[in-house]
TORDOMI-774933 format. One record per residue: x, y, z of N, C-alpha, C in turn; residue number from 1. Coordinates in nm, 2 decimals. Atoms other than C-alpha are relative to their C-alpha. Layout:
<sites>
      n_X      n_Y      n_Z     ca_X     ca_Y     ca_Z      c_X      c_Y      c_Z     k
        X        Y        Z        X        Y        Z        X        Y        Z   NUM
...
</sites>
This chain:
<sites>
      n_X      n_Y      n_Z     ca_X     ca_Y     ca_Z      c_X      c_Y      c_Z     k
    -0.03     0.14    -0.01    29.82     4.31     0.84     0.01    -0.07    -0.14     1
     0.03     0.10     0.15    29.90     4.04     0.57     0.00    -0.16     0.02     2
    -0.06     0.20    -0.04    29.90     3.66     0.53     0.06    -0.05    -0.14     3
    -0.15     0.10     0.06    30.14     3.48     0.42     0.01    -0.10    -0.03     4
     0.03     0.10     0.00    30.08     3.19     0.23     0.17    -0.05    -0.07     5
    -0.11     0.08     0.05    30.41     2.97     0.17     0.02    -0.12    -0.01     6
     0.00     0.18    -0.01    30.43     2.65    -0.01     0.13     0.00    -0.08     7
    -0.12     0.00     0.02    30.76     2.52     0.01     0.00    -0.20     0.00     8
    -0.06     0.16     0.03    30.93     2.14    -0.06    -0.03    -0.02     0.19     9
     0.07     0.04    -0.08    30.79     1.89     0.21     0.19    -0.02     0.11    10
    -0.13     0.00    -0.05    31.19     1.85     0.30     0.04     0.14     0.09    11
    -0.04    -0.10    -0.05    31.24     2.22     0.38    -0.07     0.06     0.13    12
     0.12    -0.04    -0.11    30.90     2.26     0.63     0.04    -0.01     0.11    13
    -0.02     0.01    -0.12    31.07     2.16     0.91     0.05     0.07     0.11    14
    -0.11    -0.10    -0.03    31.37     2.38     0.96    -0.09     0.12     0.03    15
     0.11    -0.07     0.02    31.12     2.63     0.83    -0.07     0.03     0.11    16
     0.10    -0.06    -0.10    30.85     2.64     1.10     0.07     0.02     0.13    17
    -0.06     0.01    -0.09    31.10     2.56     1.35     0.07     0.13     0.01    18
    -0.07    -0.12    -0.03    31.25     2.91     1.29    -0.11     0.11     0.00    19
     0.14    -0.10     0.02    30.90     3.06     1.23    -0.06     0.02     0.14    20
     0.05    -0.03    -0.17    30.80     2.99     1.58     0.12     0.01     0.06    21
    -0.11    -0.05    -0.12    31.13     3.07     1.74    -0.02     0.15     0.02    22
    -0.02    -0.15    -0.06    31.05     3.41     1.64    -0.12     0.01     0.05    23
     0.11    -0.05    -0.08    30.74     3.41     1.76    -0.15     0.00    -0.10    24
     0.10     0.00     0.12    30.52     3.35     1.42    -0.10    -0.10     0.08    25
     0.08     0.10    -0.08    30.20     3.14     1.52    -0.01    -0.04    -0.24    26
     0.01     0.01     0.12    30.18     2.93     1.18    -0.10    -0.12    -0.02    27
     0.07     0.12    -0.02    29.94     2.68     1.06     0.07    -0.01    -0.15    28
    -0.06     0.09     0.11    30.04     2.40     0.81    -0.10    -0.06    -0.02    29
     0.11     0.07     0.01    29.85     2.23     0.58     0.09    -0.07    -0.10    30
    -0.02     0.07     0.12    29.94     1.93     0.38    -0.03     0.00    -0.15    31
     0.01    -0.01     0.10    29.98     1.96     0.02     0.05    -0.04    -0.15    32
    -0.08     0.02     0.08    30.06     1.86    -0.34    -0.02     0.07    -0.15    33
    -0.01    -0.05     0.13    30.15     1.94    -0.69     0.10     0.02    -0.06    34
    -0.16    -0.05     0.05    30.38     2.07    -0.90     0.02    -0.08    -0.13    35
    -0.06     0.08     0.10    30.59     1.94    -1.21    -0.01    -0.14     0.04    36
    -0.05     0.12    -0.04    30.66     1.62    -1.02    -0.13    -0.05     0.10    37
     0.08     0.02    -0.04    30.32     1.60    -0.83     0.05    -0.05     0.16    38
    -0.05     0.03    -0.11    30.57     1.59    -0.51    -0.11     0.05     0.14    39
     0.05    -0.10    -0.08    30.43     1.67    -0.15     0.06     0.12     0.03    40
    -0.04    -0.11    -0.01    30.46     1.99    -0.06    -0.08     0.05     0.15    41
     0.01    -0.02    -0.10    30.37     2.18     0.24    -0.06     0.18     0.00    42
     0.04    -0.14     0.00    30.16     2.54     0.24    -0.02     0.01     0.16    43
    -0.03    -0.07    -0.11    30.24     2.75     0.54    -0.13     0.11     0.04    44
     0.04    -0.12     0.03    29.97     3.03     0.63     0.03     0.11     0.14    45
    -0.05    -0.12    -0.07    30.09     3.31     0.83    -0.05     0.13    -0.03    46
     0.04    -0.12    -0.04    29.93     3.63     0.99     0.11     0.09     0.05    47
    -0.07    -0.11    -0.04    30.17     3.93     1.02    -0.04     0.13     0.01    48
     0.03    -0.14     0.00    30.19     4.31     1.08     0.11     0.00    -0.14    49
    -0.04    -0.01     0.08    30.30     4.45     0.80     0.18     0.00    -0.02    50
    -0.15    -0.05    -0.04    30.68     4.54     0.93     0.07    -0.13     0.04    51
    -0.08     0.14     0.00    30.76     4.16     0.97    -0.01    -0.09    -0.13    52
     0.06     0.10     0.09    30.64     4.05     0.63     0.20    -0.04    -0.06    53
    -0.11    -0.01     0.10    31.04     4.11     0.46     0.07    -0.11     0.10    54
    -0.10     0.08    -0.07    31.24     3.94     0.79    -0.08    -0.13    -0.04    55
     0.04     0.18     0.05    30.97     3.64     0.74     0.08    -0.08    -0.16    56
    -0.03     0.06     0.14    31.04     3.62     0.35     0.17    -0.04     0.02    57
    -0.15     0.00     0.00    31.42     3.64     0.46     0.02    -0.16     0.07    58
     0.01     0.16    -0.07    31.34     3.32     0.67     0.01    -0.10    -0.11    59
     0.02     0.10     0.11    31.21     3.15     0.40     0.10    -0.01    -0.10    60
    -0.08     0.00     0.04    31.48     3.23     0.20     0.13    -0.11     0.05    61
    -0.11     0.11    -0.07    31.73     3.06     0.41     0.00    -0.14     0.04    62
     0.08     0.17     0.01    31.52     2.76     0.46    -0.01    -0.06    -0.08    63
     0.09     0.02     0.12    31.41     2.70     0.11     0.11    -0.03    -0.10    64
    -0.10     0.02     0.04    31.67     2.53    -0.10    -0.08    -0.07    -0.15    65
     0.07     0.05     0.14    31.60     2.47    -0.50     0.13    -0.11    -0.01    66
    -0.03     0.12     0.01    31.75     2.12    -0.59    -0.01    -0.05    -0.09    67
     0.03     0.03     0.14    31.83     1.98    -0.88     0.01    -0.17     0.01    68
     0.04     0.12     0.03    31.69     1.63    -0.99    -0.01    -0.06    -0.11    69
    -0.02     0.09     0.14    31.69     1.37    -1.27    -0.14    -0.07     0.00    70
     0.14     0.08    -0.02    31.36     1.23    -1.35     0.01    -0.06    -0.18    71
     0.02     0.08     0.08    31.28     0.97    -1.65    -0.13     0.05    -0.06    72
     0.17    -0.10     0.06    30.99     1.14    -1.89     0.00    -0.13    -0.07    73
     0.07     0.11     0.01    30.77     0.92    -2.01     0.05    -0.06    -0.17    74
     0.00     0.02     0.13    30.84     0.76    -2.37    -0.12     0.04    -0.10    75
     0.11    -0.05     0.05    30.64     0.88    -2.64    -0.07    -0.14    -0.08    76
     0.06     0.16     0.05    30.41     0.62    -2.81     0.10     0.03    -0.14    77
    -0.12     0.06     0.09    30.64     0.41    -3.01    -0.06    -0.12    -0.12    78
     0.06     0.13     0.07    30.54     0.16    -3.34     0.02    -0.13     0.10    79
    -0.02     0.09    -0.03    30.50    -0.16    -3.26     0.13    -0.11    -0.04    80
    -0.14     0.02     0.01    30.84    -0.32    -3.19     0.14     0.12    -0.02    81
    -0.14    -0.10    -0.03    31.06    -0.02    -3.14     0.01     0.00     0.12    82
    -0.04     0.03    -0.15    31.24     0.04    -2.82     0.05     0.17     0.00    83
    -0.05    -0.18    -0.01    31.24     0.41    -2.69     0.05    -0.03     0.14    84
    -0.03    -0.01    -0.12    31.50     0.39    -2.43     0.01     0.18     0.11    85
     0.03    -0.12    -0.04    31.42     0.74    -2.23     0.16     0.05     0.09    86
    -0.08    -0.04    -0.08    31.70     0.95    -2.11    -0.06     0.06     0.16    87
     0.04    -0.12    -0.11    31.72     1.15    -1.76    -0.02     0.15    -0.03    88
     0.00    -0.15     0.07    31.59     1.48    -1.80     0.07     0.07     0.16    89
    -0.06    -0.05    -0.13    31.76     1.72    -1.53    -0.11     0.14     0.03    90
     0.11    -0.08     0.01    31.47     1.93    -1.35     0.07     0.09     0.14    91
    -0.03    -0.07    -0.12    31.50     2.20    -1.06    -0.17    -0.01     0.07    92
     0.11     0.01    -0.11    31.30     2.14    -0.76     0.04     0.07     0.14    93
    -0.02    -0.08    -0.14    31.25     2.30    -0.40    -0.03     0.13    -0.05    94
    -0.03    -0.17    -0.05    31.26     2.64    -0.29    -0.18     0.02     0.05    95
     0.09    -0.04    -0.11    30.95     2.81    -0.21    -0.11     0.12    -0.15    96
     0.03    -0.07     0.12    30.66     2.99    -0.42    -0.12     0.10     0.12    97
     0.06    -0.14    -0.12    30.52     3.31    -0.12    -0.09     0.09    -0.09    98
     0.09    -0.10     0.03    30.23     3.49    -0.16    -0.06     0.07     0.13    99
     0.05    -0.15    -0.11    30.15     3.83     0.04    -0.13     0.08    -0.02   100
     0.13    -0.07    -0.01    29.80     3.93     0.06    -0.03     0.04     0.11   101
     0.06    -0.08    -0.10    29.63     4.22     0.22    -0.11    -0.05     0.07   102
     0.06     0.03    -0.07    29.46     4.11     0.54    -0.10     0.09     0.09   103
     0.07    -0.10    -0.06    29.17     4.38     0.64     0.01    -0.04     0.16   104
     0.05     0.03    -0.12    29.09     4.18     0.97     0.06    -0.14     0.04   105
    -0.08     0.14    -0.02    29.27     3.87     1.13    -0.04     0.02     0.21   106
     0.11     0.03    -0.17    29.08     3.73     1.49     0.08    -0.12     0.03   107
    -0.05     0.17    -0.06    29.26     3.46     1.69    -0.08    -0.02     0.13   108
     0.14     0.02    -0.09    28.98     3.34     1.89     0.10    -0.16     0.09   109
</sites>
């Protein structure tokens, strides 16, 4: 057995589970944040046999779309009376960051 922890952009989670339980995944979600951009985000945890871990990752794959964004970084401290007008910086966001650990024992009570 393994579980499957996947935290993916709070945009992508929905597609996402919605294909996770078509196959038949039982998944729990837990709200989450972080990241470069302190966006929400969405960690997934999933119990599998070992022989579904690759079709799942292949899910997530298809779900999981990296996105590119413009965000305004902060100015750096400036003398008094200068004017730091800050460009857009261009960042990549989304997709998905999966972790597969070995699960000795997994109980659904």
């Amino acid at each position: 057995m393994k579980l499957v922890l996947a935290v993916v952009q709070r945009q992508d989670a929905g597609e996402l589970l919605d294909a996770l339980t078509a196959q038949g995944h039982r998944v729990t979600r837990i709200s989450s944040e972080g990241g470069f951009l302190r966006e929400g985000n969405v960690t997934l945890l999933i119990a599998v046999d070992d022989h579904h871990v690759e079709p799942l990752l292949q899910n997530v794959r298809e779900h999981c779309y990296t996105r590119t964004r413009y965000i305004s970084p902060l100015p750096p401290v400036a003398e008094s009376g200068e004017f730091y007008p800050p460009s857009p910086v261009e960042v990549q966001v989304g997709g998905a960051t999966v972790f597969v650990l070995r699960a000795e024992d997994v109980a659904r009570l």
